[in-house]
ZANU-335044 format. One line per 2 residues: for each residue x, y, z of C-alpha. Coordinates in steps of 0.001 Angstrom, whole numbers, m for minus. Layout:
X Y Z ~ ...
% end
This chain:
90492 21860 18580 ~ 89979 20173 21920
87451 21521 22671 ~ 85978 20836 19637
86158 16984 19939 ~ 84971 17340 23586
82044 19166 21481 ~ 81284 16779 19198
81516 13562 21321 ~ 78971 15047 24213
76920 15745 20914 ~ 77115 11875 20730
76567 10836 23771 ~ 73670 13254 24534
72037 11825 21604 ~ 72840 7806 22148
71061 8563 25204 ~ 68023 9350 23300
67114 12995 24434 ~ 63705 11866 25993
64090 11753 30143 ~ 61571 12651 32753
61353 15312 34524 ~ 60158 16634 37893
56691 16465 36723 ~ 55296 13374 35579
53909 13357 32351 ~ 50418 12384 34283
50584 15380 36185 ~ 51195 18123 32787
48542 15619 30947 ~ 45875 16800 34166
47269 20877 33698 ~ 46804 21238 29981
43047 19636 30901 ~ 42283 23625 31687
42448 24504 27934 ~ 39496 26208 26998
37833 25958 23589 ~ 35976 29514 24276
39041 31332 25161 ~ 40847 29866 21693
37364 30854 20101 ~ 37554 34361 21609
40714 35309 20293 ~ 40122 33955 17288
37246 35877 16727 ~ 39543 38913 17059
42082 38183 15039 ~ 40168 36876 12171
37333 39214 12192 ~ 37108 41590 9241
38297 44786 11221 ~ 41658 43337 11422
41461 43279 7336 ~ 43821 40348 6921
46479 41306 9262 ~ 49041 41986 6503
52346 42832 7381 ~ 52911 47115 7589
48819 47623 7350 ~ 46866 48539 9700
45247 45561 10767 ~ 48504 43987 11190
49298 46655 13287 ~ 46696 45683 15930
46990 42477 16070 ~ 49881 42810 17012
48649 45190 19577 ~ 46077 42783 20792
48778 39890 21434 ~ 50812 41998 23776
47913 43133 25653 ~ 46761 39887 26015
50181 38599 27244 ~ 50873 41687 29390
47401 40916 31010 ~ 48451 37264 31666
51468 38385 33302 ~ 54262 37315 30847
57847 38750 30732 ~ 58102 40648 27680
61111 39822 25977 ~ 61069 42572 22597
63124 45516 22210 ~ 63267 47899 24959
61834 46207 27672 ~ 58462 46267 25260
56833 42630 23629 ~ 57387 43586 20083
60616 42635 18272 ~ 60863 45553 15338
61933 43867 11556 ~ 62315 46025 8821
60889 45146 5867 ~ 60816 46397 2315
57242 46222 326 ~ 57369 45946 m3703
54311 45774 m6335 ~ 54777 45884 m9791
53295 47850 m11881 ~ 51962 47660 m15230
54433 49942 m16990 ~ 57090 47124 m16591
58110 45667 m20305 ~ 59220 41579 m20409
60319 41352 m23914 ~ 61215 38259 m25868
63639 38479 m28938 ~ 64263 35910 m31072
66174 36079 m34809 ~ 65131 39939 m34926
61384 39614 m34017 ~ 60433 41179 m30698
57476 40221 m28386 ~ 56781 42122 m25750
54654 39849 m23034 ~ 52026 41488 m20491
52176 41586 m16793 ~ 49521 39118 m15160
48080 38113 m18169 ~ 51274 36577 m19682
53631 36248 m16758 ~ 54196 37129 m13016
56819 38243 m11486 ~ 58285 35729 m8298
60963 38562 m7538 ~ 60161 42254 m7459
62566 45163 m7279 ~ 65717 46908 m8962
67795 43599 m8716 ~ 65306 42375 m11062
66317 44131 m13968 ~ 68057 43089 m17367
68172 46006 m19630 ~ 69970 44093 m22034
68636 41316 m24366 ~ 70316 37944 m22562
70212 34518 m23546 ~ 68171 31522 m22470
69122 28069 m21578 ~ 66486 25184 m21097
67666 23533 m17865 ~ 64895 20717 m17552
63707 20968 m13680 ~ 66272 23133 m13162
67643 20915 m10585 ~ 71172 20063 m8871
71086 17518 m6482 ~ 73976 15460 m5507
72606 12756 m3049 ~ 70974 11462 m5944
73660 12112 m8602 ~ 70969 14175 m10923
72659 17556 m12389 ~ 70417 19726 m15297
73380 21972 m15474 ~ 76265 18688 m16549
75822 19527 m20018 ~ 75105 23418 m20257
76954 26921 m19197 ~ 74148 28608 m17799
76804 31486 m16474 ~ 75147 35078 m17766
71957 33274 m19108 ~ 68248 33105 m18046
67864 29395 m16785 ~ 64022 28442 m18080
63077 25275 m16226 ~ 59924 22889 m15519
57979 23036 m12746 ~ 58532 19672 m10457
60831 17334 m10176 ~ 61796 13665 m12154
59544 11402 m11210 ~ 60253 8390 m9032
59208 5486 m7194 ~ 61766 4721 m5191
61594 5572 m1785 ~ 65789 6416 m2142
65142 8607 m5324 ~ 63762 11727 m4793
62256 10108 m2001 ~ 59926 8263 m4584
56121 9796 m4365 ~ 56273 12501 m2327
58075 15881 m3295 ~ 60952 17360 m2253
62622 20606 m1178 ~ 63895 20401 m5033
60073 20733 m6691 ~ 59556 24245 m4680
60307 27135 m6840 ~ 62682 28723 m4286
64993 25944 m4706 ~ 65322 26476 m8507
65794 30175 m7710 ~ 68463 29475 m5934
70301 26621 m7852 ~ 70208 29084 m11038
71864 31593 m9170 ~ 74884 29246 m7664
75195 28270 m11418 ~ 75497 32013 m12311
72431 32763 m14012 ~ 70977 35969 m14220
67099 35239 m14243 ~ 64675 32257 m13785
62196 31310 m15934 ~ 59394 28462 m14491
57002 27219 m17570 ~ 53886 27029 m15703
51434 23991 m16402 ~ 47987 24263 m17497
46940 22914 m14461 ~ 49380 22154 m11221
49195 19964 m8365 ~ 46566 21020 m6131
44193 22549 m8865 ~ 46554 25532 m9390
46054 26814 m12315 ~ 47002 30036 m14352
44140 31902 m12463 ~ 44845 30612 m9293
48534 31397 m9829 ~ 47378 35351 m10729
45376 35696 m7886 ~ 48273 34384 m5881
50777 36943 m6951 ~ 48233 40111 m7113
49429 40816 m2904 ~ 52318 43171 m2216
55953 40897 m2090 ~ 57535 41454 1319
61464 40752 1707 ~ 63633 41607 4690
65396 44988 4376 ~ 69133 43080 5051
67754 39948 2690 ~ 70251 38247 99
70068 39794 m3104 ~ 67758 37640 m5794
67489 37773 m9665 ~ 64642 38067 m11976
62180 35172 m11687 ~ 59025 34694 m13844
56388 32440 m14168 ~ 55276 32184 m17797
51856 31866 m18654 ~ 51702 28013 m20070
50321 29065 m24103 ~ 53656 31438 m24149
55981 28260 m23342 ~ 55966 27235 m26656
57383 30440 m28542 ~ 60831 30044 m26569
61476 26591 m28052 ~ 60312 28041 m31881
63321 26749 m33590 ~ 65126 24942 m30533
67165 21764 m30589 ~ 63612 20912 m29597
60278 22339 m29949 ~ 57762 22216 m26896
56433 19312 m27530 ~ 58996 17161 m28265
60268 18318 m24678 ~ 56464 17174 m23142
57198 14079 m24784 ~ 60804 13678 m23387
59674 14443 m19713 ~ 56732 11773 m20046
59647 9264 m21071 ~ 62538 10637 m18703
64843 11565 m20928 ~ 65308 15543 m20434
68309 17050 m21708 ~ 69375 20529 m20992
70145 22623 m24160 ~ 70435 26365 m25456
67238 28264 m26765 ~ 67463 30652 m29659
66238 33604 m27922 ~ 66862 36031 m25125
64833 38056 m22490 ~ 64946 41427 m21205
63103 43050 m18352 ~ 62438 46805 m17237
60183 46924 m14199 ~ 58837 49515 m12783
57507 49258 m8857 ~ 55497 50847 m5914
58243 50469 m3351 ~ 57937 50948 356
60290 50631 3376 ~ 58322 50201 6933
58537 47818 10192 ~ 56700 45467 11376
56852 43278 14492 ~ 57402 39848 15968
55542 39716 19353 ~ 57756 37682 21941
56905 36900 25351 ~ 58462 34358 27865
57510 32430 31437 ~ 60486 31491 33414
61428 28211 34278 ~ 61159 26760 37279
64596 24753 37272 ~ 67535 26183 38494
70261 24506 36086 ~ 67650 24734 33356
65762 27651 33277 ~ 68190 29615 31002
67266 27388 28104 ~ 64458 28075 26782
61747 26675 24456 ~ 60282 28138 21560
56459 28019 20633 ~ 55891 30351 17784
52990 30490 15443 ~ 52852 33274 12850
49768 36128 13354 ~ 50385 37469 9772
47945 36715 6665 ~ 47453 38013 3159
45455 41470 3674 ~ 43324 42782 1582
43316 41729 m2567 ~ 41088 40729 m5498
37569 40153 m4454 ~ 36161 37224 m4826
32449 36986 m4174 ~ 32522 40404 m3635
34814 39565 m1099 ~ 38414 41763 m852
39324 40724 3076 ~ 41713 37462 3044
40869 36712 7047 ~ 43607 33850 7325
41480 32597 10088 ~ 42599 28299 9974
45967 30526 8156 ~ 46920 31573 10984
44470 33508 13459 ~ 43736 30218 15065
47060 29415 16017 ~ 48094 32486 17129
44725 32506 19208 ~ 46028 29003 20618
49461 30340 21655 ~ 47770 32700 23529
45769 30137 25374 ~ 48723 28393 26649
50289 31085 27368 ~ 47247 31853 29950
47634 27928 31199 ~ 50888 28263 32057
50721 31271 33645 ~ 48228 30298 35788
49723 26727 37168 ~ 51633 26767 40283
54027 24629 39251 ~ 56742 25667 36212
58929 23174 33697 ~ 62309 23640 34531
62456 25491 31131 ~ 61811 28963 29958
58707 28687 26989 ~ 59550 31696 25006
55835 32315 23019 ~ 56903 34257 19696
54311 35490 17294 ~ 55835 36124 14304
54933 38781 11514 ~ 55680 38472 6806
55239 34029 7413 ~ 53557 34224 4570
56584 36000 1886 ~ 59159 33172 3600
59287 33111 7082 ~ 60009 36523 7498
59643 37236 11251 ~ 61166 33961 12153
64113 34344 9837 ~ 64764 37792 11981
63992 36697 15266 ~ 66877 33761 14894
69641 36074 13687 ~ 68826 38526 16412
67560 36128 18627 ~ 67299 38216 22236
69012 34876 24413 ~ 71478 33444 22794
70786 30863 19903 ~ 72913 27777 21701
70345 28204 24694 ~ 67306 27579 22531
66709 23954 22840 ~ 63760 23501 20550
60808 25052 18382 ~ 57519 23642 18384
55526 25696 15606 ~ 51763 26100 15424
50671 25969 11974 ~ 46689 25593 12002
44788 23703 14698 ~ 42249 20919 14143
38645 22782 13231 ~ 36685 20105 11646
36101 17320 13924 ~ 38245 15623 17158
40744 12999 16158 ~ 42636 9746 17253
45922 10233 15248 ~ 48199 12754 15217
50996 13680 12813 ~ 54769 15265 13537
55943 16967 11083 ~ 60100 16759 10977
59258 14194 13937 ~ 61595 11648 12401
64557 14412 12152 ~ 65336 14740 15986
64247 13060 19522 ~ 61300 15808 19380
59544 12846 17867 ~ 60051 10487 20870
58420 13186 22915 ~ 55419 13275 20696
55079 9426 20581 ~ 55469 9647 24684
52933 12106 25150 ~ 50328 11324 22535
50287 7384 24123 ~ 49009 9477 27624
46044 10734 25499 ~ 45328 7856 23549
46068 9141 20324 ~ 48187 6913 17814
51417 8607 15720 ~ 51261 8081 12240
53389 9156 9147 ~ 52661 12197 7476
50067 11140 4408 ~ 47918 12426 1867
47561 16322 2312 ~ 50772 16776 4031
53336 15550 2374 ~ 56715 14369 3461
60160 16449 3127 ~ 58486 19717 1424
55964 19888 4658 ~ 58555 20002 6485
59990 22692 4673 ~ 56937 24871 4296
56509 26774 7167 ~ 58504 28171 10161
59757 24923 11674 ~ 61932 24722 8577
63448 27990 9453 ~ 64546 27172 13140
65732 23725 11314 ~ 68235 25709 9200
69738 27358 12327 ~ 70559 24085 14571
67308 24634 16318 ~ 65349 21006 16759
61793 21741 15306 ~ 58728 20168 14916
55154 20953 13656 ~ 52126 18803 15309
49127 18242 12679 ~ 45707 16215 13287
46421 12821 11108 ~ 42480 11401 9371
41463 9196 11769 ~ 38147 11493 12562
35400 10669 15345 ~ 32848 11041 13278
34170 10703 9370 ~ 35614 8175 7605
38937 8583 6426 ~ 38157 8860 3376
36230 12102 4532 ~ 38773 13494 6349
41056 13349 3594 ~ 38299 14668 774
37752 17264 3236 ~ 41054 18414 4242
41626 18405 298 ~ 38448 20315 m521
39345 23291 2132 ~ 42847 23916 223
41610 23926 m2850 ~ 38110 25989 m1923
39731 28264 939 ~ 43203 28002 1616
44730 32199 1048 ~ 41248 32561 61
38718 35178 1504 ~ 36260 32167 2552
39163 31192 5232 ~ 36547 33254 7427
34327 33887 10339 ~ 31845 32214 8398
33327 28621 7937 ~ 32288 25715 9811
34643 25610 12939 ~ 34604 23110 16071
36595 24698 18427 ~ 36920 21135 20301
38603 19896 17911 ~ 40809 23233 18269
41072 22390 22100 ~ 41918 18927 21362
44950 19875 19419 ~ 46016 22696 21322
45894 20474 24625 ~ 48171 17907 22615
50742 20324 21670 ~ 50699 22070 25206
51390 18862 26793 ~ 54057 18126 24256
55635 22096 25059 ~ 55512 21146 28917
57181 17728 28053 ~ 59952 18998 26398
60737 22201 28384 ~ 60729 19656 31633
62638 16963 30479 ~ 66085 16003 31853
67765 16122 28044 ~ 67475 18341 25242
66483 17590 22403 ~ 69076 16346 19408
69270 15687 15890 ~ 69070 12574 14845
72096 10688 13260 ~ 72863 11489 9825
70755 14844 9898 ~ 72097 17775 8211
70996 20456 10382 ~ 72739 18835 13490
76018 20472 12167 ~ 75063 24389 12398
73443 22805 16063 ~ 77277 22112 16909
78502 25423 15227 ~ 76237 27303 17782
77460 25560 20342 ~ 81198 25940 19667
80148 29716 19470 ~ 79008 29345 23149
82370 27756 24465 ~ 84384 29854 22443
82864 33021 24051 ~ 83451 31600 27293
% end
């Protein structure tokens, strides 16, 4: 126990100091080394990983296969220590592939009447697999948004039992414009389907229903939403089980509530006036699916450059960007190869190219960068979730993650965005560096969106494990577009190309922009692996609690 308040109060301390402290290099000196970045190198790679040989670079295919391949030759070549299993770069995750097929029978029952609905034209399936299955006719229970959260005293369970029931829920979240409800405008971890997922099964349900709208956020609508769930469904082979979860095609919506409390409607007309109440449904759901299953590996490819620093160079920092995309699926424009080339070849390209920087400069930080390219981003942070429970140093050592998400590709910039910047000191290290290259902070806006962009992409996963994490996007100020542009543009590509085959080879790209950002986020790595403190959690945050647990770990096995 003494220990653990000696613990905590360094915790304290090390953050009242503020986490940000120079380093042996001056942030002048790492501003002139990331200079070297080379647009036609990021290009180059690029150009290999999104090209159409690679066929999408889905996880257990074989163009996932070689890229992977291609990253560890191109680190090997630079001269990085590989740091995968058996002395090799990759790091092996099992994985476990489902597709459903159209033999599987969702049935509806309600006062004696059957209806049995059709896969992808009436529903999808969020969940695949044998855990999915409910042989028996169950009950449903209308849960609103299907939402617990206890920060802001709201609870769509209070008034229902939804123990042994299908929970059927809204998509979203209630609406708000307070900045301390909900966090007023922008959406939180609560509106992402996951979340609901997950709340129904604390609350003991058996199976998740989401009533899909006839047109989402973002333009999604029910044929966006089929296209979207026509790839393969990846999971980890050691992953928590699930339950059922559908998405119900929005004209179907209205046959659960037949003879309700309330119909449809009147619950449209409740939500517009926020006053949803939770209540039973007269009918029940049953499920038989029948899959293509398939267990395989895949790989993480993880590579690392020694610190220079004597007292430092066993912690490490960790820039990951994922190499994975969708693969091949439903053609459109005669088109089957989804290239993920913005999604994520260009990232992946750009870890690459700092790698080569800093393998090249005579001087080192005092920390180790560990570069980890992870594999299955794209079904939930697969890789990532696997390389942080069998991390290969040990998890108190890693100081920080900086992810690469994307780079800038459609003009140079004079803002810059941190994503989860306001969580931990990372953000005073951002502010630091992007004042030495003239480039102004500014709060995530427009088509990144608070709390849920934080939570959408591997940053979020190192979050959950103690690990301080950040994610670096161009902001709208654009050298030659308006802002309102750059935001119209930014808009139009996820609407037009975003998990889309047109997220090509073909697109517009200006790889200075690319070299822009990547220089930005390679000065930011060198800042933060140099610097005399690590980086904390802020005050307050949740995730600087499993930070401390990791650390206890450390003295305990001491």
């Amino acid at each position: 126990m003494r220990s653990w308040r000696r613990l905590c109060r360094l915790a304290l301390i090390l953050a009242a100091l503020g986490g940000v402290a120079g380093g042996g290099e001056t942030d002048d000196s790492w501003r002139d080394r990331v200079e070297t970045i080379s647009a036609e190198e990021i290009r180059r790679h690029t150009v290999v990983l999104g090209g159409d040989a690679l066929e999408g670079r889905a996880p257990g295919s074989r163009g996932g296969r070689l890229a992977a391949a291609y990253i560890a030759a191109q680190l090997e070549k630079l001269g990085v220590q590989p740091l995968g299993d058996g002395g090799s770069f990759f790091q092996r995750v099992p994985l476990v592939g489902s597709a459903p097929l159209p033999e599987s029978r969702l049935t509806i029952s309600a006062f004696g009447d059957r209806r049995t609905l059709r896969l992808g034209d009436d529903y999808l399936l969020h969940s695949t697999g044998a855990q999915t299955w409910l042989a028996r006719q169950t009950p449903m229970v209308f849960v609103g948004y299907g939402i617990v959260a206890p920060e802001f005293d709201y609870n769509d369970y209070a008034d229902v039992d939804a123990h042994g029931k299908v929970a059927v829920f809204l998509p979203g979240e209630p609406p708000s414009d307070q900045a301390d409800y909900f966090a007023g405008t922008e959406p939180t971890v609560y509106s992402a389907l996951e979340s609901k997922v997950r709340i129904a099964l604390s609350r003991g349900a058996v199976g998740s229903v989401l009533l899909t709208r006839k047109r989402e956020a973002g333009g999604r609508g029910w044929d966006r939403l089929q296209r979207d769930y026509s790839f393969e469904h990846f999971s980890l082979a050691s992953s928590v089980p699930t339950h059922l979860a559908v998405l119900l095609r929005p004209e179907i919506a209205g046959a659960l509530f037949e003879d309700a409390l309330f119909d449809f409607e009147q619950v449209e007309s409740m939500e517009r006036r926020q006053a949803l109440c939770s209540f039973h449904l007269p009918v029940s759901l049953s499920f038989e699916g029948e899959f293509r299953v398939r267990s395989f590996v895949a790989s993480n490819v993880v590579g690392r450059i020694r610190g220079g620093g004597k007292r430092l160079r066993d912690e490490s920092v960790v820039v990951s960007a994922h190499y994975d995309h969708l693969g091949l699926g439903p053609k459109i424009n005669g088109d089957p190869i989804y290239n993920g080339v913005i999604d994520n070849a260009i990232g992946a390209a750009g870890l690459i190219e700092v790698a080569r920087v800093l393998s090249v400069s005579t001087e080192r930080p005092r920390r180790t960068v560990i570069f980890l390219f992870t594999t299955g981003e794209e079904e939930g942070n697969l890789g990532a979730r696997f390389f942080l429970d069998h991390p290969p140093v040990p998890l108190s050592k890693i100081v920080a993650n900086i992810n690469v998400d994307g780079l800038a590709f459609q003009d140079q910039f004079s803002d810059v965005m941190g994503i989860g910047a306001e969580l931990s000191t990372l953000g005073r290290h951002l502010e630091k560096v992007a004042a030495a290259r003239g480039l102004e902070v500014v709060r995530p806006a427009e088509a990144v969106i608070g709390h849920e962009a934080f939570s959408r992409s591997e940053q979020a996963v190192f979050a959950e494990a103690g690990v301080p994490a950040m994610l670096v996007n161009e902001g709208f100020s654009w050298q030659h577009h308006s802002r309102e542009q750059a935001v119209a543009l930014a808009a139009s590509w996820f609407k037009q190309r975003y998990h889309a085959p047109s997220d090509d080879l073909h697109q517009p790209i200006d790889f200075s922009a690319s070299r822009q950002h990547l220089a930005l986020i390679s000065h930011l790595i060198l800042s933060v692996a140099d610097a005399d403190l690590a980086p904390e959690w802020k005050p307050g945050v949740p995730y600087a609690y499993q930070r401390l647990l990791s650390l206890a770990e450390e003295q305990r096995r001491r």
